[in-house]
C-alpha positions in Angstrom: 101.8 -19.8 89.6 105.3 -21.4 89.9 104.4 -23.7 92.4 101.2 -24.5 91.2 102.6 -25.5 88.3 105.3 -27.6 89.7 102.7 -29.2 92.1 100.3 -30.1 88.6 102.9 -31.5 87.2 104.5 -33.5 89.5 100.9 -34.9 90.3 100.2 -35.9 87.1 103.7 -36.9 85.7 105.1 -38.7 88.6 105.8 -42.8 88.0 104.9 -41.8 84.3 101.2 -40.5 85.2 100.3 -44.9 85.8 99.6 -43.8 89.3 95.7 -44.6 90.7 96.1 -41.3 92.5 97.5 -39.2 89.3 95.6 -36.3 88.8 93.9 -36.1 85.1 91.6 -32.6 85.4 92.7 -29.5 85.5 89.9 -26.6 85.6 92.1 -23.0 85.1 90.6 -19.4 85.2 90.8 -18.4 82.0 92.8 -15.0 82.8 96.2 -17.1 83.4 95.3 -20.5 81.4 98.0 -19.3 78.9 100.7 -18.5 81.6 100.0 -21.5 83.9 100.3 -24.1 80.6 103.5 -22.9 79.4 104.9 -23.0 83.2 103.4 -26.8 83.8 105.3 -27.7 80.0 108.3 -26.0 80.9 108.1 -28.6 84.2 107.0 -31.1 82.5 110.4 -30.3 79.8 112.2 -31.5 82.9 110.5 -34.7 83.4 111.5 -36.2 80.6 111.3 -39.6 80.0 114.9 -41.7 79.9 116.3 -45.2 81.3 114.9 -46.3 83.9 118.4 -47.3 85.2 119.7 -44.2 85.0 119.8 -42.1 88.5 119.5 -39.0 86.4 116.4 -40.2 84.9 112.6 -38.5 86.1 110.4 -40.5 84.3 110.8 -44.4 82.9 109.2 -46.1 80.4 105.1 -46.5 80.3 104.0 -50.4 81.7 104.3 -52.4 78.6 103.2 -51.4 74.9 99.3 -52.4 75.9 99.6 -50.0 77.8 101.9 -47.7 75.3 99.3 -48.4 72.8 96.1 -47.8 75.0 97.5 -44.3 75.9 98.5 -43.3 72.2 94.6 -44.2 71.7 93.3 -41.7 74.2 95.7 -38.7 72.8 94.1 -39.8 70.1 90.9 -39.5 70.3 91.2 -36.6 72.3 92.7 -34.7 69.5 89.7 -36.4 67.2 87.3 -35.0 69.8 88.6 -31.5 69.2 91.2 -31.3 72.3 94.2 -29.8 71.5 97.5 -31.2 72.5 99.9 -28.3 74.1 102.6 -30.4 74.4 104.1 -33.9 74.3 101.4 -36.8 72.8 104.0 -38.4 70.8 106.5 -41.2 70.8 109.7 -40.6 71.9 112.3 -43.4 72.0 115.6 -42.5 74.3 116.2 -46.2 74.9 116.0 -48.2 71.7 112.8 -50.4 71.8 111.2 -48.8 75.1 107.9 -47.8 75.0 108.1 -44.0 75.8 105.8 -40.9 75.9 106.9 -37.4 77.1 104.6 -35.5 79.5 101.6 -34.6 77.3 98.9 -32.0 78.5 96.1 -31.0 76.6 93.7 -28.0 76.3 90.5 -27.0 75.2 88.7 -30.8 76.1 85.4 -30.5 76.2 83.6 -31.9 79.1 82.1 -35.2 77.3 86.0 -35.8 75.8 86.5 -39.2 76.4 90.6 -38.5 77.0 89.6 -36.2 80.5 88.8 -39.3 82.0 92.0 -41.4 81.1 
């Protein structure tokens, strides 16, 4: 489960999930969902966002605050819709005035949730 965790991860968190190719479903058997989502949020606690000029930082800023504010919507609604956010889904700010969101991952989303598709 360690590597598949690290592989999910990295899929979905890499260049701050605004990749064409980032993967945004996850289907888990239901005997290790538990385990697999703390491992893919302890990966995810490594990627966390920072400068983007910094060598040391994994994961920059989102696009622009459109975009900032277009992904806040979907966490939101997503949480209206009854998913449940395991981790992240929140601003975080560790450069003054960027427009930052830590790896978020969800669970329990229904299949008509309109944040599984975003």
């Amino acid at each position: 489960l360690d590597a598949a965790a690290s592989a999910i991860a990295w899929g979905v968190f890499y260049n701050s999930g605004q990749t064409c190719h980032a993967g945004t479903r996850l289907v888990v058997e239901k005997s290790v969902e538990d385990e697999l989502l703390e491992k893919i949020t302890k990966v995810g606690e490594t990627i966390q966002p920072g400068d983007p000029y910094d060598p040391k930082t994994a994961m920059g800023t989102i696009v622009d605050k459109t975009q900032f504010d277009r992904v806040i919507n979907y966490i939101d609604i997503g949480k209206q819709e009854g998913a449940k956010v395991f981790s992240g889904g929140n601003r975080v700010e560790p450069v003054k005035g960027g427009v930052f969101i830590p790896p978020t991952v969800f669970r329990d989303v229904s299949f008509s949730c309109c944040a599984k598709c975003r």
